[in-house]
C-alpha positions as a Markdown table, in Angstrom:
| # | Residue | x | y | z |
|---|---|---|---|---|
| 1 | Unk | 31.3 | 25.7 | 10.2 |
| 2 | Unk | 31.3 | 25.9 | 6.4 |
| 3 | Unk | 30.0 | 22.5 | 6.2 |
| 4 | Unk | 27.2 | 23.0 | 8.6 |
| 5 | Unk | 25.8 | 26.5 | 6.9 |
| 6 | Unk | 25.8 | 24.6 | 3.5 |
| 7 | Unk | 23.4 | 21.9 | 5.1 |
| 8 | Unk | 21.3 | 24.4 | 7.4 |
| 9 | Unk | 21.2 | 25.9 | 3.2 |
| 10 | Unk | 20.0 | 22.8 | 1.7 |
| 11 | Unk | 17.7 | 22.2 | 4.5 |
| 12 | Unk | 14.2 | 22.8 | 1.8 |
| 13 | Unk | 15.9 | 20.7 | -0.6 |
| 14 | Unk | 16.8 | 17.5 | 1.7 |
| 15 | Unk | 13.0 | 17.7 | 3.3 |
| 16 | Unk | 11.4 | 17.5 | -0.1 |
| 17 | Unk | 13.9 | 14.5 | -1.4 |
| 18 | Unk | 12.8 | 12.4 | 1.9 |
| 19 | Unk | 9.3 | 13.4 | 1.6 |
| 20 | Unk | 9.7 | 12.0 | -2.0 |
| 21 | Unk | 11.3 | 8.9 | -0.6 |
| 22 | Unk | 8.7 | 8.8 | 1.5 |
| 23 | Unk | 6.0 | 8.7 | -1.0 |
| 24 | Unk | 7.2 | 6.3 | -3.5 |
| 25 | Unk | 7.7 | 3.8 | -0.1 |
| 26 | Unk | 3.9 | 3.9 | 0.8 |
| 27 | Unk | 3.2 | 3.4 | -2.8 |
| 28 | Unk | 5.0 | 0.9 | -3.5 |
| 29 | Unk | 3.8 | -0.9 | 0.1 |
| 30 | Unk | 0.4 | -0.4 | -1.4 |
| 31 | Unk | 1.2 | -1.8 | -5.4 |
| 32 | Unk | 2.1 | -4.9 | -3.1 |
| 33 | Unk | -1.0 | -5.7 | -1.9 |
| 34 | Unk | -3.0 | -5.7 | -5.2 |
| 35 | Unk | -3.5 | -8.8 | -6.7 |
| 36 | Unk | -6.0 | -10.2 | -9.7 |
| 37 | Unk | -6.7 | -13.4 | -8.2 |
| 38 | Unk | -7.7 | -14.7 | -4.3 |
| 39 | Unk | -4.2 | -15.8 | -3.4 |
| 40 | Unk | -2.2 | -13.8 | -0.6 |
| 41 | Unk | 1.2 | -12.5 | -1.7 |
| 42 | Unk | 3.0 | -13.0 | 0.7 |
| 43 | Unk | 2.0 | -16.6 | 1.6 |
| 44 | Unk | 0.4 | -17.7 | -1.3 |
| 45 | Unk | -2.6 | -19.2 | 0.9 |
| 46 | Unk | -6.0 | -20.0 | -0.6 |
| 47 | Unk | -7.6 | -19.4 | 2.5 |
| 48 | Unk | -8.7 | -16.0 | 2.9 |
| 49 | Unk | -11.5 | -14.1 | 4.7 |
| 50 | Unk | -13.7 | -10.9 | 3.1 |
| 51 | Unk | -13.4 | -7.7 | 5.3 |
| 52 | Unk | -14.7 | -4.1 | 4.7 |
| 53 | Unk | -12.9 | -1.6 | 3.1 |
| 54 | Unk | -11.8 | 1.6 | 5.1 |
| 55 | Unk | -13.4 | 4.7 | 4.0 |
| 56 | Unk | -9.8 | 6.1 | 1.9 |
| 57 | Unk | -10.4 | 2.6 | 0.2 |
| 58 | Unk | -13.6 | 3.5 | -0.6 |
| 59 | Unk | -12.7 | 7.0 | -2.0 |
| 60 | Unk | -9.7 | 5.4 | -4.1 |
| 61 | Unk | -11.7 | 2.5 | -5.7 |
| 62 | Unk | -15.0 | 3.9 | -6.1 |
| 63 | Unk | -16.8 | 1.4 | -8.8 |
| 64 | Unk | -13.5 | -0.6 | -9.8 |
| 65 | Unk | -15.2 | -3.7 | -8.1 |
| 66 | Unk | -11.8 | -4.2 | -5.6 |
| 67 | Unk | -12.7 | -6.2 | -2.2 |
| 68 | Unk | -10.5 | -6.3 | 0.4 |
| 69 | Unk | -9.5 | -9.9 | 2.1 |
| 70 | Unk | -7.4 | -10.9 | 5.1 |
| 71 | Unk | -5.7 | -14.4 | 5.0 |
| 72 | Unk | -5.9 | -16.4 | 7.7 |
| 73 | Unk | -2.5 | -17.9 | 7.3 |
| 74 | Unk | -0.7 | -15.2 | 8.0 |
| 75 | Unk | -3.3 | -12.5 | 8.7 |
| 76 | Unk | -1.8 | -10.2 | 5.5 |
| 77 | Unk | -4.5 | -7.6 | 4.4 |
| 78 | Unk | -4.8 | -7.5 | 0.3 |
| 79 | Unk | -7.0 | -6.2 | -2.6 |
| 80 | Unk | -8.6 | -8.4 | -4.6 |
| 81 | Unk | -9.7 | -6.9 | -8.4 |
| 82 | Unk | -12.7 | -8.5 | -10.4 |
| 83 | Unk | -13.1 | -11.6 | -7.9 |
| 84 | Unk | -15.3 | -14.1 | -8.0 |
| 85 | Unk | -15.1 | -15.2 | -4.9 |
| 86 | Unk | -17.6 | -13.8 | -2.3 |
């Protein structure tokens, strides 16, 4: 029983590591899909289609010029800084 009233004790302190875990995992999920020029990550694929942003996209990158594409390859969502392509 010892062991079990130390954890039920460390309860705050294991809910704000995994909610820290947590955070830097959906960061680093959303650092992947920023990319400089029009080529998917994942696939590498030239071919890629121009969809709108959602409205937290909109919030985060208000006047950074960042466009949001799909590729049709495999159909991977990305953000596109500075592109030239329309």
């Amino acid at each position: 029983m010892k062991i079990l009233d130390e954890i039920v004790a460390s309860y705050n302190y294991m809910l704000i590591g995994l909610l820290i875990l947590l955070s830097i995992y959906i960061v680093k999920l959303f650092i992947s899909k920023l990319t400089r020029s029009n080529i998917c990550p994942r696939c590498q694929a030239k071919d890629a289609e121009r969809v709108p942003k959602g409205v937290f996209t909109q919030i985060l990158f208000y006047g950074k010029g960042v466009k949001k594409f799909k590729c049709l390859k495999c159909w991977n969502m990305y953000f596109v800084f500075n592109s030239a392509n329309e």
